[in-house]
N, C-alpha and C positions, 0 to 999 in steps of 0.2 A: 731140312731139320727144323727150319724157324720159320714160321708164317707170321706175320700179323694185317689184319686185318680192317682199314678204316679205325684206326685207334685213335679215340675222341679220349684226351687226359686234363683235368683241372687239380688246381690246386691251391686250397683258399680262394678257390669261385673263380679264379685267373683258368682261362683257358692257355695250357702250354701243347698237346700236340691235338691237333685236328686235322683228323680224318688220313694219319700215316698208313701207309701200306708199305710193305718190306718183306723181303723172300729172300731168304737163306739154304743156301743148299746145302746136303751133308758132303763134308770136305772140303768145304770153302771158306775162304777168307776174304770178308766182305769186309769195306773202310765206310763210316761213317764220318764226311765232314760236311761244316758249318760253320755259317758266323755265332758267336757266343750270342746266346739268347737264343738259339733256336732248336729246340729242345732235345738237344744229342745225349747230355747228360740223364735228363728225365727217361728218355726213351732206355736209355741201361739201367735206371731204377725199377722201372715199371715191371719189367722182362723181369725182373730178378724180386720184384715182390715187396718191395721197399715201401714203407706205412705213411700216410698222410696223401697220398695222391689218388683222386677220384678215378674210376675208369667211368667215362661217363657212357663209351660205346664204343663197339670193335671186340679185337678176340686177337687174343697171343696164342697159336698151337705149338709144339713142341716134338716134332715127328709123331703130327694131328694129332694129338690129345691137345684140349686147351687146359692152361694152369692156372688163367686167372681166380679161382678161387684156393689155391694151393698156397700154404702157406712160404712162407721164404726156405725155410728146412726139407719141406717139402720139395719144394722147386731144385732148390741145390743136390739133393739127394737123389732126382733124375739127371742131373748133369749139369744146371747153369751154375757157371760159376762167373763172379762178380770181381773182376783188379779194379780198385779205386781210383780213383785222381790225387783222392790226397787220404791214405791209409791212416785210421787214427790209432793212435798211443792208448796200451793197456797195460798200465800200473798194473803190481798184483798179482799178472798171468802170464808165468813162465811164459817162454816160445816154444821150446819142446813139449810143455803140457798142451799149450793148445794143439799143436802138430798132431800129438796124440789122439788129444779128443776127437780135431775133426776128421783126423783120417780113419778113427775107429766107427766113428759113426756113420760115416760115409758108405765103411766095409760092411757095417750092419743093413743098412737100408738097401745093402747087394744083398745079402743073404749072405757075406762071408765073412770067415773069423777074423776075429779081432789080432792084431800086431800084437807081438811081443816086443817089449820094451829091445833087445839088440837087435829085432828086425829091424824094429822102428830107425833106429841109431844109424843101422846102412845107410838106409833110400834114404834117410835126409842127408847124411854123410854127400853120399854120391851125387845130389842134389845140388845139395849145398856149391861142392866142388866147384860143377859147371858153371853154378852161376857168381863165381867167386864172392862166396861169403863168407868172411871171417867166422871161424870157427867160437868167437868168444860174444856174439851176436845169439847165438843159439842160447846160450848161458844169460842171457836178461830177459826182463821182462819183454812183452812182443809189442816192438815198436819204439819202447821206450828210450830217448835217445837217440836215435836215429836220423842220419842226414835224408833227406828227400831221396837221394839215389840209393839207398840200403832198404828204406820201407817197402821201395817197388821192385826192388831185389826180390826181399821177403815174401809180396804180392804173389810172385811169379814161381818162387820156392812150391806156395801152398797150391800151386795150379798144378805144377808139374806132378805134387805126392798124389793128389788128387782125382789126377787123370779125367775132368769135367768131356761132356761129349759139343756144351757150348761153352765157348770159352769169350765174355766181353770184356775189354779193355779200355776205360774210361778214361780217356788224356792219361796213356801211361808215361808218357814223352814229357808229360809237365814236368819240367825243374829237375831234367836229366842233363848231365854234361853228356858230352859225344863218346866218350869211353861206355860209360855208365847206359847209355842208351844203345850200344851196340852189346854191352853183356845182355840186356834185359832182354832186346829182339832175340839174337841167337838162342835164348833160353824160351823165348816167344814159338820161334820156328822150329828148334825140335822137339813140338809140339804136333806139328801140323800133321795131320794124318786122312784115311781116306772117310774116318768114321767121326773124324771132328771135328768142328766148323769154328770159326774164331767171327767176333764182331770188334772192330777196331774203331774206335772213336777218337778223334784227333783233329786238331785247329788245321795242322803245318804238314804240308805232302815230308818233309823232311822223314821223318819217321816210318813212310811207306818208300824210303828205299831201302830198309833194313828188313822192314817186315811188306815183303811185295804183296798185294793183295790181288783178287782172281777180279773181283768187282770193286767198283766204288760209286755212293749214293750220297745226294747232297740234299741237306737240311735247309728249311727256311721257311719260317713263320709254322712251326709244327707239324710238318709234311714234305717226305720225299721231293722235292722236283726235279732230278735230272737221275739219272742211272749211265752209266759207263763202265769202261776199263780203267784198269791203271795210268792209261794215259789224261784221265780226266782229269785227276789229281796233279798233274803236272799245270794243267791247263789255269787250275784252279790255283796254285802258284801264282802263277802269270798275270792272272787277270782280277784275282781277288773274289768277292761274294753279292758284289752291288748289283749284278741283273739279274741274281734269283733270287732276292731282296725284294725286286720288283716285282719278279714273276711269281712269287708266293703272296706277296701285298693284296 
């Protein structure tokens, strides 16, 4: 589902990834870790079209088509969909208007009609439900207010109405308690299908035992350098980031 290719990224002349390569299959759930600084986060901007970063060389495909000229709307509108690290606050704009908006626009750029406002009202109902969110959350502005553990509730709200065919998850773990990060994975994993790939990005193996991943790939100095199983991630626990530190230096 995901290629990229020798991905050469700057920003403000700072080179952050050089020369990544990463391969994504359809129906897979790949983990993305690293030591902070080594460009896990960039790489989930880039993918998803985010402004101010150079591609200076390489190629994002997307079940081969590349998108790097596709605008962000665009990109989403084939299926990448973007969970934040840190979700920001939008004074102003209902939560159920926005729900609306992007899931109409979403159905538009399928070819299919647009929700009726008590369609709408189910699936996010039903939604909601699962991922235990107060029903009086829907009623404010989107975000606004919000603990750390409810934004990335909300995060995972818009992913589920959504139904993305890549789903990247940018430190959704950050500033989760252990409740709050067991609703968000289960809401994570009845996702997981044989047509939808997940990219997980995450400091702390702790969070890939909620959400088990098929592969995991390690970050350092802007470039893949190791690939494994699930059992890496354990390893990576254990021993910390210092010798692919070196081996990416």
């Amino acid at each position: 589902m995901l290629e990229i290719r020798n991905l050469v990224v700057d920003i403000e002349d700072k080179r952050i990834l050089n020369g990544l390569d990463l391969t994504v299959n359809t129906g897979e759930v790949a983990a993305i870790m690293g030591p902070n600084g080594s460009g896990k986060s960039t790489l989930s901007y880039v993918i998803a079209g985010k402004e101010d970063y150079t591609v200076v060389d390489g190629e994002i495909l997307l079940d081969g088509e590349s998108i790097l000229e596709l605008e962000p709307f665009e990109r989403a509108a084939k299926g990448v969909f973007l969970a934040f690290q840190y979700p920001l606050e939008i004074p102003g704009v209902g939560t159920m208007t926005f729900l609306k908006a992007a899931l109409n626009a979403q159905r538009k750029a399928r070819g299919e009609a647009e929700l009726t406002t008590p369609d709408l009202m189910r699936r996010v109902k039903a939604a909601a439900t699962k991922l235990a969110i107060d029903p009086e959350m829907l009623k404010r502005p989107l975000n606004v207010g919000f603990s750390g553990g409810e934004k990335k509730r909300m995060e995972i709200l818009q992913m589920a109405l959504l139904e993305p065919s890549l789903c990247i998850l940018d430190e959704t773990d950050s500033g989760l308690d252990i409740d709050a990060l067991k609703i968000v994975a289960d809401g994570v994993n009845a996702l997981r299908a044989p047509d939808r790939s997940s990219l997980v990005i995450t400091h702390y193996q702790r969070l890939l035992d909620y959400i088990v991943p098929d592969t995991v790939h390690v970050m350092a100095n802007g470039r893949v350098v190791r690939s494994g199983g699930k059992e890496l991630a354990i390893e990576l626990e254990a021993n910390g980031y210092a010798d692919y530190r070196q081996q990416a230096a």
